[in-house]
Each structure stands twice: as structure tokens, then as C-alpha cells.
C-alpha positions as CSV (number, residue, x, y, z in Angstrom):
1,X,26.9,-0.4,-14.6
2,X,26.1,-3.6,-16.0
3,X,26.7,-5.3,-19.8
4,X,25.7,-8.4,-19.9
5,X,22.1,-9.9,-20.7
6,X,21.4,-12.6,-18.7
7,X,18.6,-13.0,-16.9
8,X,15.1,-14.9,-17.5
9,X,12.9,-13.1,-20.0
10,X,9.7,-12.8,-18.6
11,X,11.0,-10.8,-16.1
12,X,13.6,-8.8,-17.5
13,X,13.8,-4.8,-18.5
14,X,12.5,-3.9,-22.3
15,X,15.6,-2.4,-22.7
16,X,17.4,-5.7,-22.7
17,X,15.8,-6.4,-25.7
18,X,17.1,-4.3,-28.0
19,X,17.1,-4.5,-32.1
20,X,19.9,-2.4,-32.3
21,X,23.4,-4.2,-34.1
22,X,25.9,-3.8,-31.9
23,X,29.8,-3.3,-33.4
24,X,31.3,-5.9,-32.6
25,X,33.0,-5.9,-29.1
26,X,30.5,-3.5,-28.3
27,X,28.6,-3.8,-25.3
28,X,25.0,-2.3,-24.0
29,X,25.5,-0.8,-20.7
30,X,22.4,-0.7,-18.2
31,X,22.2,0.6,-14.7
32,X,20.3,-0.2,-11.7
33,X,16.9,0.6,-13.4
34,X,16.6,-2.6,-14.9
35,X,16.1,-4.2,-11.2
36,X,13.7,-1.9,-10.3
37,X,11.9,-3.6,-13.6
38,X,12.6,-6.8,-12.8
39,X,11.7,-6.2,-8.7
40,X,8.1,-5.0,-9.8
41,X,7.3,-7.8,-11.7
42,X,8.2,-10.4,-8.9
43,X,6.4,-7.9,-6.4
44,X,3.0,-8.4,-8.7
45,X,4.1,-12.0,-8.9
46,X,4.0,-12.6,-5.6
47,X,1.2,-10.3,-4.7
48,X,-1.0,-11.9,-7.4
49,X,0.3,-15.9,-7.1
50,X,0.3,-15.8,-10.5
51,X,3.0,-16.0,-12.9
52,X,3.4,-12.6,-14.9
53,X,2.4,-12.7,-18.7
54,X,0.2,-15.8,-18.3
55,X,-0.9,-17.5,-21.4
56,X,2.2,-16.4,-23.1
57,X,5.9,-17.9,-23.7
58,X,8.8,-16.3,-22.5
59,X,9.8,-15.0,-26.0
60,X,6.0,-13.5,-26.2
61,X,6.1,-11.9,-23.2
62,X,9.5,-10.4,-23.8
63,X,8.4,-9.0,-27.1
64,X,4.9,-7.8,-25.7
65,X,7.2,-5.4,-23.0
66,X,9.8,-4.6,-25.2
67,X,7.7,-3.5,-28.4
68,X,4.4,-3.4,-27.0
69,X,4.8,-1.6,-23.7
70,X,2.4,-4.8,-22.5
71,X,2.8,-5.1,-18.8
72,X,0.8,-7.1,-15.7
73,X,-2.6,-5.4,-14.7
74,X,-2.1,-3.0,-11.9
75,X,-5.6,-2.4,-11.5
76,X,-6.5,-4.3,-8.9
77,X,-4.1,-3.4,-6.5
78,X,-3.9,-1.3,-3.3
79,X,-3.2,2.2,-4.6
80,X,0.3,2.3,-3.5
81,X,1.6,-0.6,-4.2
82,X,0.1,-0.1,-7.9
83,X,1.8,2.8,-7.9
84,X,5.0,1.2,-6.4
85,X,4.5,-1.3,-9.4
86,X,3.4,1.0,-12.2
87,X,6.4,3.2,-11.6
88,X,8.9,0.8,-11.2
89,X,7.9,-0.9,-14.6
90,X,7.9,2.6,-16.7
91,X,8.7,2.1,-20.1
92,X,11.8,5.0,-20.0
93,X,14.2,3.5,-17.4
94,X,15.2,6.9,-15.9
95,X,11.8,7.4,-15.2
96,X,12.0,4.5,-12.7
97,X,12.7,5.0,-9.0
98,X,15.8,4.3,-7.8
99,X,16.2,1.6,-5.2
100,X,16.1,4.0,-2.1
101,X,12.7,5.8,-3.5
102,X,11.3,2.1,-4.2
103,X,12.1,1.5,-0.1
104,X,10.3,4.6,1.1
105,X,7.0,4.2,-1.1
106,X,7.3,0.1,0.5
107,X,7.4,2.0,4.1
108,X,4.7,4.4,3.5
109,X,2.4,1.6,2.4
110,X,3.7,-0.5,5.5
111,X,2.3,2.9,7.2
112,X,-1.2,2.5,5.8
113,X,-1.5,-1.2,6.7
114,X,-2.8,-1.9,10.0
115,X,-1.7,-4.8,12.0
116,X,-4.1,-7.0,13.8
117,X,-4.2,-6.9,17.6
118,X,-2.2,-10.0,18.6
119,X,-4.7,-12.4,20.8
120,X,-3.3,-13.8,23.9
121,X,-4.9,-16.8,25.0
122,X,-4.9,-17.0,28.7
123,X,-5.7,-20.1,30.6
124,X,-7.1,-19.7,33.6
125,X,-5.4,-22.4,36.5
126,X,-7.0,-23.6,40.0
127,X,-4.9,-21.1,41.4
128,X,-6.4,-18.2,39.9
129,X,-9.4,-18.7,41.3
């Protein structure tokens, strides 16, 4: 279980951003769920080359997914991986997949994903004639 909230906003849960006055001492506590946030934005990031919230600061972009439920565009992703993404960035944490659930969607997309025929270049020698 983690307290603290550190991290880089652009990427990090809504639930880190929280308007709620803490006594003090007090600490939030988070789980696990906040990764699987923070993993499907890099996942779109990389997918898409692009950084996440573009045209927006940090601060914007963490209020835009904290109080707007603003995320990335899925849309123009593979099926699964949108739905890898899309479920992973859910706005009520335990609605996320857990890390091992997260694996097994990434493996059943692997499934659907063809790999081209490696091409062997042969080069013919005097002796194989």
C-alpha cells in the first residue's frame, strides 16, 4: 500500500489528486491501481509517439483527469489494446485490472498479432553449382 504522492502529473492516477483536507499526520493510502493508471498512459504514449494531454501543462492535464475524467483518445487503437488502455485508466480504481489481468489481455493481443516470415537471404557460392 502506498502513501506518498510523488510522481509526474501528467501521468499519474486522478485519485492522487484529491481536494480532500487531510488531519494532519494523515496520510492517503493507494494500492497497486494507481500503476495500472499510470502504465496505460505510457502504453498510449508509446504506442502513439506522442506525449499524453498534448497542448496542455502538467497542472491542466492533472485537473482535466482528476475532475474531468479527460483521458487520451483510445479510438484509434487496435481493439484490444484500447481495451487494455481504456480499462486500465477507469475512473474508479477498483475497476482497474490488476497487474496479472493487465499481462493476460497483453498476451492475448500478442496472440492476434502475426509475425512476419523471417527472410533468409541465401547466397549462392561456385560450389553450389
Amino acid at each position: 500500500m502506498m502513501t506518498a504522492e510523488t510522481g509526474t502529473y501528467r501521468w499519474m492516477a486522478p485519485e492522487l489528486y484529491s481536494t480532500v483536507t487531510l488531519r494532519q499526520g494523515e496520510k492517503k493510502h493507494y494500492n497497486h491501481k494507481v500503476d495500472a493508471y499510470s502504465f496505460a498512459i505510457v502504453l498510449w504514449e508509446l504506442i502513439h509517439n506522442k506525449l499524453p494531454f498534448e497542448g496542455m501543462s502538467n497542472l491542466q492535464a492533472a485537473y482535466a483527469a482528476a475532475f474531468k475524467n479527460t483521458r487520451p483518445s483510445a479510438e484509434d487503437l487496435p481493439e484490444d489494446l484500447a481495451l487494455i488502455v481504456t480499462s486500465c485508466w477507469k475512473e474508479d480504481p477498483s475497476d482497474r485490472p490488476n497487474f496479472s489481468e493487465i499481462i493476460q489481455m497483453l498476451l492475448r493481443y500478442l496472440s492476434t498479432i502475426s509475425s512476419p516470415e523471417p527472410v533468409l537471404h541465401l547466397r549462392m557460392t561456385s560450389s553450389d553449382n
